[in-house]
N, C-alpha and C positions, 0 to 999 in steps of 0.2 A: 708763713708758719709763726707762731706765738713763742715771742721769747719766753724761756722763762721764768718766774718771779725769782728773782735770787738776792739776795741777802748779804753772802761773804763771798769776795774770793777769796779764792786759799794758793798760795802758788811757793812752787821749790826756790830755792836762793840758785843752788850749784846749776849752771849753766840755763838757767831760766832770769835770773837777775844778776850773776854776776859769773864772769867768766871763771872758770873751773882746771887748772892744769895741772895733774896731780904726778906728769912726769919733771916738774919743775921742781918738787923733791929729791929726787934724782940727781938731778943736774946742779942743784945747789948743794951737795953733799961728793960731789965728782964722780958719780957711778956711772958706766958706761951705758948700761939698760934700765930699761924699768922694771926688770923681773924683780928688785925688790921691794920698789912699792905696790906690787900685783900681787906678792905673796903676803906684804902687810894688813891689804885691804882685805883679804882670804882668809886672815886668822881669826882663832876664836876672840883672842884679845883687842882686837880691833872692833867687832862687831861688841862687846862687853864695855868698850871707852865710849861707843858712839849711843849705849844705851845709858850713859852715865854710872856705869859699876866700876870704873874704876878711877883714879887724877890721872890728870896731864905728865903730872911727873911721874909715875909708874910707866903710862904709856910709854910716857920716850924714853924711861931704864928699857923697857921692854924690848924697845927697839933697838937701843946701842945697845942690850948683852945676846941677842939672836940673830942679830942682819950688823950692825956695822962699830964693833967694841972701841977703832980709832977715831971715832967722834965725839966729841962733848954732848951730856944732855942737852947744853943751851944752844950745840949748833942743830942736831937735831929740831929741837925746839922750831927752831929759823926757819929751818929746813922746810918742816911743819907746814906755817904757817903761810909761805911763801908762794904756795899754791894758787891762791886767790888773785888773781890778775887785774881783775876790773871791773867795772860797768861793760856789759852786754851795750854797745854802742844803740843810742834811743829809749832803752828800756827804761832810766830813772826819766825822762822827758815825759814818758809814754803813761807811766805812772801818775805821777804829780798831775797831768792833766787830765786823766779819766778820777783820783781818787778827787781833785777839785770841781771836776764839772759832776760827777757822782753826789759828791755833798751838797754842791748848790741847787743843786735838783729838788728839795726839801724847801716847798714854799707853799702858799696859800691855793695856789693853783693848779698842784703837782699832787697824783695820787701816789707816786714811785717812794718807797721810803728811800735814806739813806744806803750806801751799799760800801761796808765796811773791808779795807782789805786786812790780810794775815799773812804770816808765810809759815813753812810746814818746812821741816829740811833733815833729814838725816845729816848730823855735824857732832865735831870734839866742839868742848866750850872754846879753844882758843880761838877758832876759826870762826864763831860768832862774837864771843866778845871782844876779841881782838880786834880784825878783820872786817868782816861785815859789818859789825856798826857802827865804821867808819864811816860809812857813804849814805848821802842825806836824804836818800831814795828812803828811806826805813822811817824818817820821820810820817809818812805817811800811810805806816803800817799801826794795826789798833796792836797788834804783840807779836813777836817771833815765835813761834811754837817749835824745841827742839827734841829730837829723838832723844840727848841727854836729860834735858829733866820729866819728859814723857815717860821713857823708859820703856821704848817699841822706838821699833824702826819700821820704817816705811818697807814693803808694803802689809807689815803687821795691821790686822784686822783693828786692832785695839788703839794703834796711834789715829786711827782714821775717828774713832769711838770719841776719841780723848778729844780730839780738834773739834768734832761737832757739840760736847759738851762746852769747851770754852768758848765757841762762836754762838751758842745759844741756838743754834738751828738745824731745823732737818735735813736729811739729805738732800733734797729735792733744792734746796735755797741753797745751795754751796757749787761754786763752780770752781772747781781744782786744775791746775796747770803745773805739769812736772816735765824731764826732759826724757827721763823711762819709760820706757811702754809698761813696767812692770808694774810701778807704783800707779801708772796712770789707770791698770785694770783691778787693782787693789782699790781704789776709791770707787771706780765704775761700779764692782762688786757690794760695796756698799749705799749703792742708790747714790752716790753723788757727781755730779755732773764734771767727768773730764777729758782734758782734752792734753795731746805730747805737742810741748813746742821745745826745740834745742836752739841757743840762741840765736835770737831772732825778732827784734823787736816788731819786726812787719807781721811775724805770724800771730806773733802776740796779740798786737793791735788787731788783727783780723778776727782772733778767737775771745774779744772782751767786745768786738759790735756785734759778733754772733748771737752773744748771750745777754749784752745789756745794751747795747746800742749808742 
């Protein structure tokens, strides 16, 4: 079968590139369950922060006068941010070596153009600029695309709209990688090529020779 021609990947951060534990808020805040980060991620106001309509610091008033008033905004804050665990073990290896053998693929010889990566992530600012752009796997990203300055969250028709206008290509050149089945049928839905990996850099690895070899 003919791979085919693609242009960008586009791939999630939360538990496609970097490990995701969002009952670690919980737990660094000393709550015994997660029901109150399940009811946070529920609200309208969460879903309003992660479209960029509201700051960080509203958000986490939000949170300490509804779910937990004996907390500081700046433990909250912590709290926050703390989620984010890691590299998905192989994933930035996995990375660096497909976006390096991708780029040197552009020679006198080679009809393949270059194949640009992106990533695509429903995120608050802290847990990008914070967070995630700590780790050096991003250097080999052309931009971070987030639902806060978008302003659609995945799998809004419009954020998928937004990514293809800044990667300059059509559906058909775009191959997306999320860890949602949800988001992952919201891009299908738009002609673009995708595929659910949850981490896992082997699946990974298996769904980038699929499509570019």
């Amino acid at each position: 079968m003919r791979k085919p021609e693609i242009k960008c990947i586009l791939l999630d951060i939360g538990d496609v590139l970097l490990h995701v534990d969002w009952d670690q808020f919980s737990r660094h805040l000393g709550f015994s369950n997660s029901d109150v980060i399940t009811k946070i991620r529920e609200s309208k106001t969460f879903d309003s922060y992660e479209r960029g309509q509201i700051s960080p610091t509203d958000f986490f008033k939000y949170i300490k006068t509804e779910f937990t008033p004996e907390h500081s905004v700046n433990d909250i804050a912590k709290a926050w941010d703390s989620i984010i665990l890691g590299e998905i073990p192989g994933v930035g290896d996995l990375i660096q070596k497909y976006a390096s053998a991708l780029n040197s693929a552009v020679n006198v010889n080679s009809v393949r153009p270059s194949i640009l990566f992106y990533a695509l992530t429903n995120a608050s600012p802290t847990h990008i600029e914070l967070e995630a752009k700590k780790y050096s796997m991003f250097k080999d990203f052309k931009k971070i695309l987030t639902s806060y300055e978008l302003g659609f969250r995945k799998p809004d028709p419009e954020i998928y709209l937004a990514a293809l206008k800044e990667m300059n290509c059509r559906p058909e050149e775009v191959l997306f990688v999320d860890d949602l089945p949800e988001n992952v049928a919201g891009a299908k839905a738009m002609g673009i090529h995708a595929e659910e990996c949850r981490r896992s850099a082997e699946k990974l690895a298996h769904i980038f020779d699929k499509y570019v070899g």
